[in-house]
N, C-alpha and C positions, 0 to 999 in steps of 0.2 A: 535294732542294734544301731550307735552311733555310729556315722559314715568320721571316718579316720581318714586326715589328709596326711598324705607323703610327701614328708619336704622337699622342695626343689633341689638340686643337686647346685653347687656354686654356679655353674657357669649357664645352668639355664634359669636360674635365679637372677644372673646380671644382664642376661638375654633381654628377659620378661622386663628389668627395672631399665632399662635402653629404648625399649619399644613402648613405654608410656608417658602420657605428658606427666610433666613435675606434679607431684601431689599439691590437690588442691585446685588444677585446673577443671575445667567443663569437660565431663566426659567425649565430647566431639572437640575438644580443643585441638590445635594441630600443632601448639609450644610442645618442640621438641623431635616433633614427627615429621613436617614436611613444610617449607614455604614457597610462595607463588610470587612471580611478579607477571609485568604487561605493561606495554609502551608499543604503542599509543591503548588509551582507554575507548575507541570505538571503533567500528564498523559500519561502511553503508553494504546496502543486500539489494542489489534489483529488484526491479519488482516483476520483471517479465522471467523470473525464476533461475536462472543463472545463481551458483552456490558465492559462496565468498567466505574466504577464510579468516579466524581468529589465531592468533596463538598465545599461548600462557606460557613462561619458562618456570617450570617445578623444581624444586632441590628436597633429597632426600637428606632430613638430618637427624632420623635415627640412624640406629645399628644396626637394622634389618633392611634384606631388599624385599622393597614395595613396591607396586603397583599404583597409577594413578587413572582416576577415569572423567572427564570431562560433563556434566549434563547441564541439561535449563530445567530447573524448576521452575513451573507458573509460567512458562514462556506461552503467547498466545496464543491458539491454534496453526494460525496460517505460516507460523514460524517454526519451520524443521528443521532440526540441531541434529545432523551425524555428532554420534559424542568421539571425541578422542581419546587414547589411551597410552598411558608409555608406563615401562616396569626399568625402574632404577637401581642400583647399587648404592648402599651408603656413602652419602657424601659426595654422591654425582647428582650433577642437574641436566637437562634437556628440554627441549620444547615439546610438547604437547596440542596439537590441533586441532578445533573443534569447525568446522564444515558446517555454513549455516544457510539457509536458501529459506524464500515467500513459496510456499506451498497452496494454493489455492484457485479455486475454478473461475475466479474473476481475478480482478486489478486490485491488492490492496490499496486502501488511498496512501499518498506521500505522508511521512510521517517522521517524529523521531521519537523513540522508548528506551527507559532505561530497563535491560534484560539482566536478570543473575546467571552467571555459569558457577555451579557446584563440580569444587576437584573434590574429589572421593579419594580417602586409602582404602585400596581393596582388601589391604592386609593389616588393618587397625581400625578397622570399624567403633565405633561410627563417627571417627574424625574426619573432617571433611573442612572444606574454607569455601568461601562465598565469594563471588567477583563481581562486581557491577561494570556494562559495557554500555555504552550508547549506542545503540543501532539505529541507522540510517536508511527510511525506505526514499529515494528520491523521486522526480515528478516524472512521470512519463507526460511529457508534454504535447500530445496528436489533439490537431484541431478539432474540430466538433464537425458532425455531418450536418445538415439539411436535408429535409425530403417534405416537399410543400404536397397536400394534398385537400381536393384534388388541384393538379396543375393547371388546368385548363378551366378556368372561370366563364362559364357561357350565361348571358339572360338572356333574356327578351322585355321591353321595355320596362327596360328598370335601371338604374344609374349604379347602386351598391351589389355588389358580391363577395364572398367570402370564401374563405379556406385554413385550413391550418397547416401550419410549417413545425413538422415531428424537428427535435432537436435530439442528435443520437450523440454523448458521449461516453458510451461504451470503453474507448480507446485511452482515453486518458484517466489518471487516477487523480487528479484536482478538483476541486469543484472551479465552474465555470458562473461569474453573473454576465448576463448577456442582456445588448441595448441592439434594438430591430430599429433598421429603416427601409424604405421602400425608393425606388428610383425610378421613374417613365422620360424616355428620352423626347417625349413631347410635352413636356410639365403641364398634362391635362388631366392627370388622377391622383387624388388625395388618399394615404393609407391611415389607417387606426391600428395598434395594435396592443392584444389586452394579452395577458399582463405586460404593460409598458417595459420591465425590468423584470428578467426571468433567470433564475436561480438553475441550475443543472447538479445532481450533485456526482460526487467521481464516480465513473463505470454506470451511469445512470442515463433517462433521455426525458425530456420534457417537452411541451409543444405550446406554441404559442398561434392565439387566433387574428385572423389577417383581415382587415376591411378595405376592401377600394372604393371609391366614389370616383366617376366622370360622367360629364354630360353627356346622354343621349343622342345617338344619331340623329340625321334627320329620316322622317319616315318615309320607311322603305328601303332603307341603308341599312349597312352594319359596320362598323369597326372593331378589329382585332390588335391591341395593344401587346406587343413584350414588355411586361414587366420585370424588374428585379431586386429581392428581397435579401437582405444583406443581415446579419446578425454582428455585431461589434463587441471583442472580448479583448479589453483594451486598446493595441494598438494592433490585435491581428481580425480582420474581417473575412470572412466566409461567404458568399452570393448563391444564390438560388435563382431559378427563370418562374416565372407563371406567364401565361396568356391571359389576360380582362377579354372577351368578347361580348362587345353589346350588339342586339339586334333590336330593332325598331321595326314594328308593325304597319304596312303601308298604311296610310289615312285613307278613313271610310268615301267615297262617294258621296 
């Protein structure tokens, strides 16, 4: 049997022609149904997880009350969007908030992205608008650690020893280039250090390898040098200690 429609009655005939865009538009078109502004177009977001808010101001410019709902499509992982929601009367507008926080088990690196927020009609599907926002991760800027191992450089007649100095930045979300020097308050030991120019990248550690050279005691001595091993990231530098111990072997008889 043919399915037989029943006319709309006037008034929900002008209902139905109220609550759609003008013929002709994009099924998700929002001509007619809803618009959106926003001032200013970004956001910065900590990165040690603290939320920070968005808003969008919506107006309702159908002739039904509608609902509006905030999301991010394609938004990255480490970026959590509580969505917003507000439900309007025709021909009111209001703000709408969308809550956005770095969700993740380390330090996103600094960065900036452009993120979409999707306002949704809950009640005229599937029109929706698209927003582009700048989001702003800033730099968490904590120095870099050191931790020289091992500390304590002992030989026995021999003038070179070595060690390496772990570089931890963990804390910071930048990448770090880092230029090594060595300092002896007796200017009697020369340092090498491989790789000369050492790259770090953010929330990461790398280590660089340490050479000393000084002359040998005389036999049957020992001297124990403080040393201090310095890493330079720009204009901020970082110090670490070692001890050079050389021992010298008495001479034979």
């Amino acid at each position: 049997m043919p399915q037989i429609r029943v006319p709309a009655t006037a008034p929900e005939a002008e209902k139905d022609k109220a609550a759609s865009p003008r013929p002709g538009a994009p099924a998700d078109s929002t001509e007619g149904l809803f618009r959106i502004s926003a001032e200013p177009r970004d956001v910065t977001i900590p990165a040690t997880g603290e939320q920070a808010t968005f808003a969008l101001r919506v107006m309702n410019t159908s002739a039904i009350v509608d609902g509006y709902a905030v999301e991010a499509p394609g938004a990255p992982e480490w970026l959590h969007v509580d969505p917003g929601q507000v439900s309007l009367l025709p021909g009111s507008e209001e703000v709408v908030t969308a809550r956005l926080q770095v969700s993740a088990a380390t330090l996103v690196p600094a960065q900036q992205l452009q993120v979409t927020l999707r306002i949704r009609s809950m009640s005229q599907a599937p029109a929706h608008a698209d927003f582009s926002v700048l989001v702003t991760v800033p730099i968490v800027d904590v120095p870099v650690r050191l931790h020289p191992e091992p500390s304590l450089l002992h030989v026995r007649d021999r003038d070179t020893a070595q060690c390496s100095v772990f570089v931890d930045n963990s804390n910071s979300n930048r990448p770090v280039q880092l230029r090594f020097v060595g300092s002896d308050p007796e200017l009697a030991v020369g340092f090498r250090f491989e790789p000369a120019m050492l790259e770090v990248a953010p929330a990461a550690t790398g280590s660089v390898l340490v050479s000393v050279t000084g002359a040998a005691p005389e036999p049957g001595h020992e001297i124990s040098r403080p040393l201090t091993i310095t890493a330079l990231d720009g204009n901020r530098r970082v110090d670490t200690g070692i001890t050079f111990q050389q021992v010298a072997s008495a001479s034979p008889m």
